[in-house]
N, CA, C and O atoms as CSV, one atom per row, in Angstrom:
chain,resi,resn,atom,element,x,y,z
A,1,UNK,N,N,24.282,-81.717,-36.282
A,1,UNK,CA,C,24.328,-80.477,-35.519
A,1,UNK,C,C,25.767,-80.143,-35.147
A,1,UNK,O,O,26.598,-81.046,-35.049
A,2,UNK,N,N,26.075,-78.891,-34.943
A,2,UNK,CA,C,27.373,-78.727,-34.979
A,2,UNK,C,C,26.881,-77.622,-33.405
A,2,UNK,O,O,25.793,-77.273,-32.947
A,3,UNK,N,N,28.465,-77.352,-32.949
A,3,UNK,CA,C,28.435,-76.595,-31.703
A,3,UNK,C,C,27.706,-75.231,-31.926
A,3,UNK,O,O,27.193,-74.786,-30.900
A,4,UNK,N,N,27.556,-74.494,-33.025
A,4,UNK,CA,C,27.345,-73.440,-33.013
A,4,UNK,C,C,25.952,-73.200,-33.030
A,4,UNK,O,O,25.581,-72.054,-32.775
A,5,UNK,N,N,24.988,-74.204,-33.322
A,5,UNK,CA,C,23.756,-74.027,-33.763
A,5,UNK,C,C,23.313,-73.853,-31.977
A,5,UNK,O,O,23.921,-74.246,-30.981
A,6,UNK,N,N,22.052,-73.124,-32.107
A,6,UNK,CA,C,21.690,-73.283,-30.711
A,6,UNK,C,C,21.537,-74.640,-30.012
A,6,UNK,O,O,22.222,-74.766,-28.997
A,7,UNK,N,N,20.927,-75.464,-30.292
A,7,UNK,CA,C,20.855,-77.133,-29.746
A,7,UNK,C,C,22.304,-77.776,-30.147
A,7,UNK,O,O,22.430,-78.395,-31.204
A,8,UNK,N,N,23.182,-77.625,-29.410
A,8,UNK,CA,C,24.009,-78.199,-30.072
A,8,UNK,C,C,24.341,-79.840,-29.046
A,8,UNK,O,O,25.284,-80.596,-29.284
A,9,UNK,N,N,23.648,-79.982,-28.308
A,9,UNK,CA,C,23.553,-81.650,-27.855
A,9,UNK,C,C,21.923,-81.987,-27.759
A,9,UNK,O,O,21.094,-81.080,-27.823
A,10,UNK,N,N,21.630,-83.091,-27.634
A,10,UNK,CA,C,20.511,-83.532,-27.270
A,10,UNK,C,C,19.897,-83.168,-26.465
A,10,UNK,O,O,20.441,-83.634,-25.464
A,11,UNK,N,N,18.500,-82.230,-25.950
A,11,UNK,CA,C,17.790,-82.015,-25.175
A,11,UNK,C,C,18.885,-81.206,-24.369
A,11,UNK,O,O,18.575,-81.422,-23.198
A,12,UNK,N,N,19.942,-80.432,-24.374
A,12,UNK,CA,C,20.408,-79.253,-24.136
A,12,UNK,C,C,20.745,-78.060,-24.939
A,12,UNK,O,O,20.927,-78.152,-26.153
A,13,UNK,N,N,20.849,-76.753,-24.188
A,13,UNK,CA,C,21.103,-75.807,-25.314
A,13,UNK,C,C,22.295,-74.956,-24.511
A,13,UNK,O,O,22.613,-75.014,-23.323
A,14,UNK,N,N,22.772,-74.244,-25.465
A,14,UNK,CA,C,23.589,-73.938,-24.731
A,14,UNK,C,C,23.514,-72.558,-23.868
A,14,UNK,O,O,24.506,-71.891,-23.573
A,15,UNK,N,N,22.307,-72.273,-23.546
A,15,UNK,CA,C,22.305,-71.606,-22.165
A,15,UNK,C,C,22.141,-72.306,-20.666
A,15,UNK,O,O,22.019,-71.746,-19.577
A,16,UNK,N,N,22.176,-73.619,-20.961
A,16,UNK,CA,C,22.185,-74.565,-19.634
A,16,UNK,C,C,23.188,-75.075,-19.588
A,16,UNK,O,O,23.587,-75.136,-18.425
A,17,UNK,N,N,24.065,-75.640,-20.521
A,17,UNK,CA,C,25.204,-76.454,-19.851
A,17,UNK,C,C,26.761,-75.641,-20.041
A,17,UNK,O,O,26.713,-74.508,-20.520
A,18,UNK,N,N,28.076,-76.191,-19.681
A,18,UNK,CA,C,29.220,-75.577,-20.305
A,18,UNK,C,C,29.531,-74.360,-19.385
A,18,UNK,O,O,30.761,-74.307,-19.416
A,19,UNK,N,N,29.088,-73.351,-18.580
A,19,UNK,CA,C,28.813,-72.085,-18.310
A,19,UNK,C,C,28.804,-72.184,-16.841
A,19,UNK,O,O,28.231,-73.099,-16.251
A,20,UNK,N,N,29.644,-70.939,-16.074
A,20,UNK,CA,C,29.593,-70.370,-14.831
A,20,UNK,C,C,29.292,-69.292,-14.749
A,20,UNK,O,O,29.706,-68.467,-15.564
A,21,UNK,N,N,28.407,-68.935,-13.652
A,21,UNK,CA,C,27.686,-68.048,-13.277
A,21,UNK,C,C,28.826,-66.623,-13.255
A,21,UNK,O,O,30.003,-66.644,-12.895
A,22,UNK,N,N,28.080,-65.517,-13.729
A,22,UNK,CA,C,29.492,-64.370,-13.449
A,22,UNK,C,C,29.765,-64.489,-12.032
A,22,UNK,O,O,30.894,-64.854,-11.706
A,23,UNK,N,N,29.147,-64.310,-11.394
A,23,UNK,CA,C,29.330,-64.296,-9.439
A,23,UNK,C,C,30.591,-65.667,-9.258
A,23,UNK,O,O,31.576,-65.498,-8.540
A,24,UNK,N,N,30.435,-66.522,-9.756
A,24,UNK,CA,C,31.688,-67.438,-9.818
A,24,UNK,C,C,32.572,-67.227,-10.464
A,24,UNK,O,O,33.559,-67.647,-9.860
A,25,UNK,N,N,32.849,-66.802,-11.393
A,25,UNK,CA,C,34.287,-66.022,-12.074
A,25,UNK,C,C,34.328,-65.107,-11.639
A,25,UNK,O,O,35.390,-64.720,-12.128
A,26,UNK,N,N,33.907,-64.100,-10.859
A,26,UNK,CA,C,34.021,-63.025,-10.111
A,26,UNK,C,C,34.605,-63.461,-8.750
A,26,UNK,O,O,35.525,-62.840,-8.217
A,27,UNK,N,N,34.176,-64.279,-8.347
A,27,UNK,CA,C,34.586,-64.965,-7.277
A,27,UNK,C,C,36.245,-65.665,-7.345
A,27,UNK,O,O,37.073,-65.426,-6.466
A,28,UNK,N,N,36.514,-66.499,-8.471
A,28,UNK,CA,C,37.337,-66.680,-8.867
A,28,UNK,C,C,38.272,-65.781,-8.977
A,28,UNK,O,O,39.397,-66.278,-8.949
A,29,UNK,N,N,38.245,-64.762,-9.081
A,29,UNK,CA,C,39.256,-63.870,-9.747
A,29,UNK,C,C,39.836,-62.911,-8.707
A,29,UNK,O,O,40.924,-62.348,-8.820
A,30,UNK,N,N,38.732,-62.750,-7.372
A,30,UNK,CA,C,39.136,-62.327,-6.076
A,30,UNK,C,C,40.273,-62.754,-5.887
A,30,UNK,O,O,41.400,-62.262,-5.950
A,31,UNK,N,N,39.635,-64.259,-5.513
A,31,UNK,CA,C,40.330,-65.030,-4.517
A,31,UNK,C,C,41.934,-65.050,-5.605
A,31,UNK,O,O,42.903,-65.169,-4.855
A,32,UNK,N,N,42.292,-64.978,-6.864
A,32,UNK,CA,C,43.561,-65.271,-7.380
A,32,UNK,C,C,44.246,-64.149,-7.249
A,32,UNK,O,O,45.452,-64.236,-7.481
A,33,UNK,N,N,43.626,-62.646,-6.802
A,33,UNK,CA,C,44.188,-61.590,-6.798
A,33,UNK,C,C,44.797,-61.577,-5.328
A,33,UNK,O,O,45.841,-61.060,-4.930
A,34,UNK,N,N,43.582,-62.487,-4.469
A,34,UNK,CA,C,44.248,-62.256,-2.541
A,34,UNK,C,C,45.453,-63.338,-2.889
A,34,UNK,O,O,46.555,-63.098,-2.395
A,35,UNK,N,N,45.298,-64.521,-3.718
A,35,UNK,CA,C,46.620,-65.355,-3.640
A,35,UNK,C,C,47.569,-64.430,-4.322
A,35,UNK,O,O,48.353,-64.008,-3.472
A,36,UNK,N,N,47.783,-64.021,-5.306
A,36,UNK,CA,C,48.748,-63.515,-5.235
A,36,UNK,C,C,49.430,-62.171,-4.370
A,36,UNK,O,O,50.615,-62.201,-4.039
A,37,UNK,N,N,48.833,-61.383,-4.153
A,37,UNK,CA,C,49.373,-60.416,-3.056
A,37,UNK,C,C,49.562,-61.291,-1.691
A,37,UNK,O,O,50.310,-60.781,-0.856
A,38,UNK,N,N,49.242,-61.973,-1.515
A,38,UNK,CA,C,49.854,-63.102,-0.081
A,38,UNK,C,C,50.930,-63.347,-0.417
A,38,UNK,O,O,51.821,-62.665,0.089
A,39,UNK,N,N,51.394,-64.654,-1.625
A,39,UNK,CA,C,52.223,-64.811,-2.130
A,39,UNK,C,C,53.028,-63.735,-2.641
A,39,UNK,O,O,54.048,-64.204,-3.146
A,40,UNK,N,N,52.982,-62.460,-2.716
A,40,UNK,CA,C,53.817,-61.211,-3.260
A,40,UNK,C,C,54.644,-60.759,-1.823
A,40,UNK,O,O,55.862,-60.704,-1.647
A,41,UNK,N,N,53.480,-60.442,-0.814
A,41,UNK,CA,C,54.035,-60.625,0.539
A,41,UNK,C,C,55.072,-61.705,1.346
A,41,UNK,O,O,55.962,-61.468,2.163
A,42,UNK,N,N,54.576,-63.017,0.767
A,42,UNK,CA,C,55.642,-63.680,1.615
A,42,UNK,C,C,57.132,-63.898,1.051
A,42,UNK,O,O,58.145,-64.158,1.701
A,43,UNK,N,N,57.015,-63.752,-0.092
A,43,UNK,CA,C,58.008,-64.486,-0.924
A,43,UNK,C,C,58.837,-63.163,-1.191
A,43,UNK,O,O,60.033,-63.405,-1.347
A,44,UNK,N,N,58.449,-61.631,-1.296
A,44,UNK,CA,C,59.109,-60.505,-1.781
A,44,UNK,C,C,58.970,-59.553,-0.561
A,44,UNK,O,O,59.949,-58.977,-0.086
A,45,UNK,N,N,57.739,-59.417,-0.085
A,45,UNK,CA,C,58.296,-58.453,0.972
A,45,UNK,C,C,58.590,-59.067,2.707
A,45,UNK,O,O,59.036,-58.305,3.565
């Protein structure tokens, strides 16, 4: 079996493992936008 096939491990597929929820990369991507405008603020303005 290779990665691409749907089963690509034993008794997983790959809609269960490997994968974050969009709401967590969404989440993620907040919070790197408030770090950087903090960091834009302290360091430049």
């Amino acid at each position: 079996m290779s990665a691409n096939e749907f089963q690509h491990r034993v008794g997983q597929d790959v809609d269960t493992v490997d994968q974050l929820s969009s709401v967590v990369i969404l989440g993620l991507a907040v919070a790197g936008g408030i770090a950087a405008i903090v960091l834009d603020l302290l360091l430049i303005g």
